[in-house]
N, C-alpha and C positions, 0 to 999 in steps of 0.2 A: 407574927413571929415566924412563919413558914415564911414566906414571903423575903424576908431578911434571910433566912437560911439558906434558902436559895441563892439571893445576891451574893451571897461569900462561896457558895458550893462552883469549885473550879472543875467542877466536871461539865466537859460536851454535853448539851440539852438537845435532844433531838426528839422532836415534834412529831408522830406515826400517827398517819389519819388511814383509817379502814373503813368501811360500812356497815360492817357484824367479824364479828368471830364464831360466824356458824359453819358448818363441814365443809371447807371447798379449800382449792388448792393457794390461793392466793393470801386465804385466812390462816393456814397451815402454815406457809411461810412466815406471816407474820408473824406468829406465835412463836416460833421456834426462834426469830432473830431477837423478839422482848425477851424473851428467858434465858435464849442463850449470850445475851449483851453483859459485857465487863462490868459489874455493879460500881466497882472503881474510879471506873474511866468515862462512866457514861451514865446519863441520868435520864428516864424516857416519861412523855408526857404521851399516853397511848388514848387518841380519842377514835372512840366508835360510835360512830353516826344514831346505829340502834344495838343493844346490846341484850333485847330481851331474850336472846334464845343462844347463845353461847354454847357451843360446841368444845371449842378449845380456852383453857384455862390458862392465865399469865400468872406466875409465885416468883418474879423477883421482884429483889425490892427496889431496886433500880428504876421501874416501872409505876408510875400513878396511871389508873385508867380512868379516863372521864368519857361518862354512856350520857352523848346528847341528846338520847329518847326521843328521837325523828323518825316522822317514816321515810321519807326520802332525801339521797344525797343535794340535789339541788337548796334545802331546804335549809341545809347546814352554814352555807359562806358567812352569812356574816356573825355567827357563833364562832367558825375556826378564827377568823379574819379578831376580833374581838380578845379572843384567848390569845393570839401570836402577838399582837399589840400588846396584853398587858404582862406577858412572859415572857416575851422577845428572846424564845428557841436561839439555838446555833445552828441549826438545818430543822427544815421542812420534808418529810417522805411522805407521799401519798403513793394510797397501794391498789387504788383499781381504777381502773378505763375513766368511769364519767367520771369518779375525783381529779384524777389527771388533768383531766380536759377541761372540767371546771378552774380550778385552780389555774390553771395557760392562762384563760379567757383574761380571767379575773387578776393574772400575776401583778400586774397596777395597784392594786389595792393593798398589797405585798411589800414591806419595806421591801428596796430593793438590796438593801444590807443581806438580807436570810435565803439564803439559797432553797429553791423550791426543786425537788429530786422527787423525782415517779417512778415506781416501780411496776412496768409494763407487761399483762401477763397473758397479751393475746398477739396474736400477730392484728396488726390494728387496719392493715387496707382488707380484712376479710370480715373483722369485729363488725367494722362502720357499716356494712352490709346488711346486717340486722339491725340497724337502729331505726326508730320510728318513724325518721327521715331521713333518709341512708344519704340525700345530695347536699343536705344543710350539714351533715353532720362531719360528714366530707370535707367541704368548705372548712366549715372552722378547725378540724384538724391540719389542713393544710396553711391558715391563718394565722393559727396561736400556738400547736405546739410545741413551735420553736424556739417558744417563751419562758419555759423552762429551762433550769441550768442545767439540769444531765436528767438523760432517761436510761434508766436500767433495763434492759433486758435478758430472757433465759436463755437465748440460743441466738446463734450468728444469725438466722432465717430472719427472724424478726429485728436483727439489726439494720440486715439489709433493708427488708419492709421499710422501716424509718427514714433509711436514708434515699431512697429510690423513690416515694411512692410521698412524702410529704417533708423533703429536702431538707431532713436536720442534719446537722453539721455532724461526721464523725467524731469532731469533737467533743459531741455533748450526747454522746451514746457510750455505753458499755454493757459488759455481760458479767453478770453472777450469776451465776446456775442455782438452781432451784437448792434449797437444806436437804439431804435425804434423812427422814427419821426412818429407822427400819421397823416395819409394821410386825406386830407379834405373832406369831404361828407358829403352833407345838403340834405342826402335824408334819416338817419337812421331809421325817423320818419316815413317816407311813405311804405307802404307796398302798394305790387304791386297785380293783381286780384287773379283769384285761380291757375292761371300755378302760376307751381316754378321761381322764377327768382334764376338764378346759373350766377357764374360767373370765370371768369379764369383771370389772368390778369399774362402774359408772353412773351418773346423774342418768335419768330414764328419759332425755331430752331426744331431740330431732337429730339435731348436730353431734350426737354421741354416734349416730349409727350402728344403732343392737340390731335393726331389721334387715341388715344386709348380713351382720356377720349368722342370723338365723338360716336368712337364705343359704348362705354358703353351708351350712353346718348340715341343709336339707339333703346337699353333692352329697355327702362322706359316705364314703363305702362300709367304715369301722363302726361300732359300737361305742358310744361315746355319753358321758354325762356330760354338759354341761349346764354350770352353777351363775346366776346375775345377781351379784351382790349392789342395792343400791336402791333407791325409788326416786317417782317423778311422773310428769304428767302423762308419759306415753306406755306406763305400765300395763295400760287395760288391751290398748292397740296392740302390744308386743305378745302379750297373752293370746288374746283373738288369730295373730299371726303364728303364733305355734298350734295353734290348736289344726287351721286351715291345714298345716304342713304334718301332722299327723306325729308332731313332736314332743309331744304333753309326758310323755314317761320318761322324757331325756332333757327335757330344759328345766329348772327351777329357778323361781325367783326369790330372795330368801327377804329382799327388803334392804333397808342401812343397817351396817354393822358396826359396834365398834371395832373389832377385828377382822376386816373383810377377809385377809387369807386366814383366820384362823379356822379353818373348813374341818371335814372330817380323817381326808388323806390330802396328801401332796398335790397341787396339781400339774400337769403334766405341763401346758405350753398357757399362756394369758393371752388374750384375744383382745385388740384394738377393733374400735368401729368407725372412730371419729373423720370428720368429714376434716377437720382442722383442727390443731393443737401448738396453742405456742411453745408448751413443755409437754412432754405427756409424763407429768408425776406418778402415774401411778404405775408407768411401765417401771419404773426404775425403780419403783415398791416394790413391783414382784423382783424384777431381777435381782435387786439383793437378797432376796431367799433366794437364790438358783434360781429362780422361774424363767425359762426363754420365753419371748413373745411372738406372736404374729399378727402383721397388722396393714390394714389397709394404707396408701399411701397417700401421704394428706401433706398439705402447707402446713409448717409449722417448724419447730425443733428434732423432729422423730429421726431424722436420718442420722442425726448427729449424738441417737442414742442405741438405734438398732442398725447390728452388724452382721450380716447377712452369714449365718453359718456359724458364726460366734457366739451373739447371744438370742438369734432370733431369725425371722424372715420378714421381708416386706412382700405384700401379694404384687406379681408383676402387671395389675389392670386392678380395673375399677368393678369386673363384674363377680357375681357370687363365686362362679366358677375357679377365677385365680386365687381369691382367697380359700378355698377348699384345697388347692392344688396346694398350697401354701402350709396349712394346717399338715394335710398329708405329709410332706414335706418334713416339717418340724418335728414331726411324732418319730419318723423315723432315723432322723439324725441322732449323732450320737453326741450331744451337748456335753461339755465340762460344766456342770452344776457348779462344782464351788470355785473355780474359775468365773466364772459369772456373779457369783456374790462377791467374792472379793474385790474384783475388779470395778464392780459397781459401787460398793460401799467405801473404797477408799477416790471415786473421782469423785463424786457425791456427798462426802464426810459432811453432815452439819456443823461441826464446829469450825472445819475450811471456811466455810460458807459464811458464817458470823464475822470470821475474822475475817475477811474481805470487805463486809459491810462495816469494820469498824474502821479499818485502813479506808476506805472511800469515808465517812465522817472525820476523820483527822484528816483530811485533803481538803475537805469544802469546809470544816472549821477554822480554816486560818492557824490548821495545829495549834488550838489550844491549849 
């Protein structure tokens, strides 16, 4: 009976393959485009690879989720491949790196009727560098894919990437910016004594770079708390490093939060560390509170968020030093705080955001 319900239902069927809906920024996205999608207009088959640990929760009804209880994305093809044959989607989204690339490899197997759409959430010639076989992996990026019919991207940086670096066609790239959902904190109003309160809120990985923004934090002439909201494998290393530095009553690490900014006062400036960032989501978290940032200067979408003097600084070098000069810097400018929220929250608006994803599905649905 379902089955039939669907063959009459004239609503756009679009296919969202993810890996988890656990904390991260890609899974965020998706979340916010299942829930905030026209129930009307659009009907979503939301499959996750593994779903045993769910961070973010889907409540339209618009939305069936089906959890393929895998451990790994490799594992899943011919489960998707199986499901798309026997539901035959109006659009295919795959929403991370190795699905992406899977699905390229694989697009043969793919009526070629259903358009297959990736939503690309790294700059990908710096991704490939970390993979288990950075020259095979390489290759087949530059191989397959091209084989997709449009890749989405967050920022021009990583457009270019694409186009420069594994020659897909301008016409089968674009850009949606990331949803901004505005994170909760009922402390805007509080301002904390005369240390600076700074703050970082990150995955406690390599490629985040906490130990350099530490080291810089070692320069600072001022008095200063800062707060690492987040965990991960390099927590113990990052500790050991404060300790070395004699910083144990000025750093804390509180763990994952569900309110990273919800702290105890305002904080004063948010602190980047990342080595590369194809969005940096969570800059444009804080700035929609007021938060300016300062942040090291990496590949990715960051320039295209932070405006030197406006909403923040970029450090002008790679060593501890420029980023301290940098912090210093910030503390002492005089930021328009709600200039900076507004202006972030309305380029950034999540429902902008949806409605773009839904004008791109009425384009590759043959406007249904």
């Amino acid at each position: 009976m379902q089955q039939q319900d669907h063959k009459q239902d004239q609503r756009i069927h679009i296919c969202i393959i993810t890996p988890s809906l656990e904390c991260g920024g890609s899974e965020r996205n998706v979340s916010i485009l299942c829930n905030g999608i026209n129930p009307e207009k659009f009907r979503v088959s939301l499959i996750v690879i593994n779903n045993s640990r769910p961070f973010y929760t889907i409540d339209n009804p618009a939305v069936e989720l089906i959890d393929l209880k895998l451990a790994h994305v490799r594992q899943s093809l011919f489960r998707i491949r199986s499901f798309v044959r026997r539901t035959k989607p109006d659009i295919i989204l795959s929403a991370s790196n190795h699905l992406n690339l899977l699905l390229a490899i694989f697009r043969r197997l793919f009526p070629s009727g259903i358009p297959i759409i990736a939503r690309e959430s790294s700059v990908v010639s710096v991704n490939s560098k970390r993979a288990k076989w950075p020259m095979l992996y390489e290759w087949l990026l530059k191989r397959y894919y091209r084989s997709l019919n449009l890749i989405v991207c967050q920022s021009e940086y990583m457009q270019k990437d694409l186009q420069s670096h594994y020659h897909v066609p301008a016409s089968k790239t674009t850009i949606i910016y990331n949803a901004l959902r505005v994170p909760r904190a009922d402390n805007m109003n509080q301002t904390g004594n005369s240390e600076a309160n700074l703050l970082t809120v990150a995955r406690l990985s390599p490629e985040k770079g906490i130990d350099r923004i530490i080291h810089a934090l070692a320069l600072l002439k001022r008095p200063f708390i800062y707060t690492v909201v987040g965990d991960g494998g390099e927590r113990s290393k990052l500790e050991t490093l404060v300790k070395s530095l004699g910083l144990e009553d000025r750093v804390r690490f509180t763990g994952s939060k569900d309110h990273p900014f919800n702290l105890n006062a305002r904080p004063d400036v948010f602190l980047l560390g990342s080595y590369y960032e194809g969005f940096p989501n969570v800059v444009f978290e804080a700035m929609s509170l007021g938060i300016p940032a300062v942040a090291y200067d990496c590949p990715g979408g960051l320039r295209e968020v932070l405006v030197a003097g406006k909403n923040g600084f970029i450090a002008g070098g790679q060593e501890p030093a420029d980023m301290a000069a940098s912090i210093e810097k910030a503390l002492a400018h005089p930021f328009n705080r709600q200039r900076i929220a507004d202006e972030t929250r309305e380029r950034y608006d999540a429902k902008q955001a949806v409605l773009q994803w839904e004008k791109l599905f009425h384009e590759y649905s043959g406007n249904k």
